[in-house]
N, C-alpha and C positions, 0 to 999 in steps of 0.2 A: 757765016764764016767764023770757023775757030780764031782767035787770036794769042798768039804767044807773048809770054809775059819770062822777059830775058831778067835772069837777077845777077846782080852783079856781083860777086865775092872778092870782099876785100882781104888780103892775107893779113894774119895775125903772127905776132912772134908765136914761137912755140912757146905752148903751154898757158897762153892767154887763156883762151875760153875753160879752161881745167880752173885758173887760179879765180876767174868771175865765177864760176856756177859755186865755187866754194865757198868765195867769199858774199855770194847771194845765201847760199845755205846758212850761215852762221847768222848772217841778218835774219833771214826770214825765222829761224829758230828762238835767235834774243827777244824779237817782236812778242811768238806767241810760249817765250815763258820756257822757251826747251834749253835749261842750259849745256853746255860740254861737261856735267858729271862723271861721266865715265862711258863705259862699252855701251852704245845704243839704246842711251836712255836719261831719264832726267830725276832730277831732285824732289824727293816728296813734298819739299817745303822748304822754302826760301831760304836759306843759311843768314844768319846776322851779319855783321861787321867782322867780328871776331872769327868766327865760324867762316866765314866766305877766305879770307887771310888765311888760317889754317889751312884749308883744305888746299886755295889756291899756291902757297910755300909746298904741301906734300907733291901735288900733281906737278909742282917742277921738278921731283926727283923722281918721276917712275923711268924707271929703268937704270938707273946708277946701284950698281952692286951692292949685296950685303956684305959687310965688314964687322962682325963681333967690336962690339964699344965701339962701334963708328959713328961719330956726327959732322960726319960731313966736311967737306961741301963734295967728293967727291965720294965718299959712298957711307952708309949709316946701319945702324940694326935698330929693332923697333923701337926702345925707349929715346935714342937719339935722333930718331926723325919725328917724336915725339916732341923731345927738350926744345930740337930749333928752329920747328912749325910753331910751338906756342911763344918762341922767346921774343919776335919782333911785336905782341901784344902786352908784351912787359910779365907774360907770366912762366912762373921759376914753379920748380916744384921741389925746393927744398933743398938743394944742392947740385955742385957744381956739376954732376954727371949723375942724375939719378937715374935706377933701374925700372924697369915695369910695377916693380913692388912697390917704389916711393912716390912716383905717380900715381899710382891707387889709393895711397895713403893721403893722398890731396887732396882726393877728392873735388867737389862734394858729389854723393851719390846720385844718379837720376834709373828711375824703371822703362823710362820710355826715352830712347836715344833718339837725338836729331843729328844735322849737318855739324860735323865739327867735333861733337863728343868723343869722346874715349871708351873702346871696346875692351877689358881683358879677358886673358884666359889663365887657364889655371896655372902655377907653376907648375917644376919640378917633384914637387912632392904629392901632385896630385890634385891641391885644393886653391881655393882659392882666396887663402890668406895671404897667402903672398904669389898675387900672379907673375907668370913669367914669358908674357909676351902682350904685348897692348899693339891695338892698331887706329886708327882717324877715319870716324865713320861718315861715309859721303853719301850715301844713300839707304838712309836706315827703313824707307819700304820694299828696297829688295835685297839689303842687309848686307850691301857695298860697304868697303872700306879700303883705303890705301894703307900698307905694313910695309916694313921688310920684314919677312916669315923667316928668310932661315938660309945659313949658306949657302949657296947655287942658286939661290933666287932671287932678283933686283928688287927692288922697291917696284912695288905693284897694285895694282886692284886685285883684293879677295874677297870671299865671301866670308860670312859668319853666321852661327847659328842655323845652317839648312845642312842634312843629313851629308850632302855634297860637298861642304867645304873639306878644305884641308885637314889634316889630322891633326889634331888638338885645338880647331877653329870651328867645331860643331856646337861647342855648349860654352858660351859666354860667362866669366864668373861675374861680368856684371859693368854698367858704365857708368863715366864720372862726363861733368860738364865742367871743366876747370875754372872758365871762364866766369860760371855762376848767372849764364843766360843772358848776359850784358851783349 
């Protein structure tokens, strides 16, 4: 003889079981190492102190407007969401509002970008002695980084350096680790 096995359901507020399976999601992620980098995927390599601050100050501003000479707190263009991602680590880049180009001039140079580093691209004149758009690289294996790019577009995750990115975001003039790897 079959036997039925009665389960009993207990009601949940709405949106219970949505806010557990997520909040299991993030755990089971932290555990094996997958952090919230960005779109559907993780960090090559663990960001430091410095670097995790960075990136985590940028990713509170995706989606807050481009504003020329903005820094913030309610919208930025890219040397200024530069200046006040690195400022709560104590580091300045030479003046009270500097551009892509005085941030470059900081330095110090690196050939191989990690979490946190600094992307530029060329300026206006073509090259890249004085670039004129820098972005906070978050995932230098699939060549993520958070900017604000350019009027009409918020502070966001772009790409750099793959045929596909943005126009003027295809050939990097090159990156700095402000921090100097601390």
């Amino acid at each position: 003889m079959a036997h039925r096995i009665r389960i009993r359901r207990r009601s949940r507020p709405s949106g219970g079981f949505a806010a557990a399976a997520v909040a299991v999601g993030l755990i089971l992620a932290a555990v094996h190492g997958h952090g919230p980098s960005g779109p559907a995927g993780t960090t090559s390599r663990a960001p430091g102190k410095t670097a995790a601050a960075v990136i985590a100050y940028a990713r509170a501003q995706l989606g807050k407007p481009y504003l020329w000479g903005g820094t913030g707190p309610g919208a930025f263009d890219c040397s200024g969401l530069v200046m006040m991602a690195y400022r709560p680590a104590g580091i300045t880049f030479g003046s009270s509002r500097p551009t892509a180009a005085a941030e470059w001039a900081a330095g110090p140079r690196v050939s191989a970008p990690g979490p946190g580093d600094l992307v530029f691209f060329a300026g206006a004149d073509g090259t890249a002695s004085a670039p004129g758009h820098v972005g906070i690289v978050v995932d230098p294996a699939r060549h993520l980084m958070i900017d604000a790019y350019a009027s009409g577009f918020p502070v966001e995750y772009d790409t750099y350096g793959l045929a596909s990115s943005r126009p003027g975001l295809a050939d990097p003039a090159g990156f700095t680790q402000p921090w100097g790897g601390a």
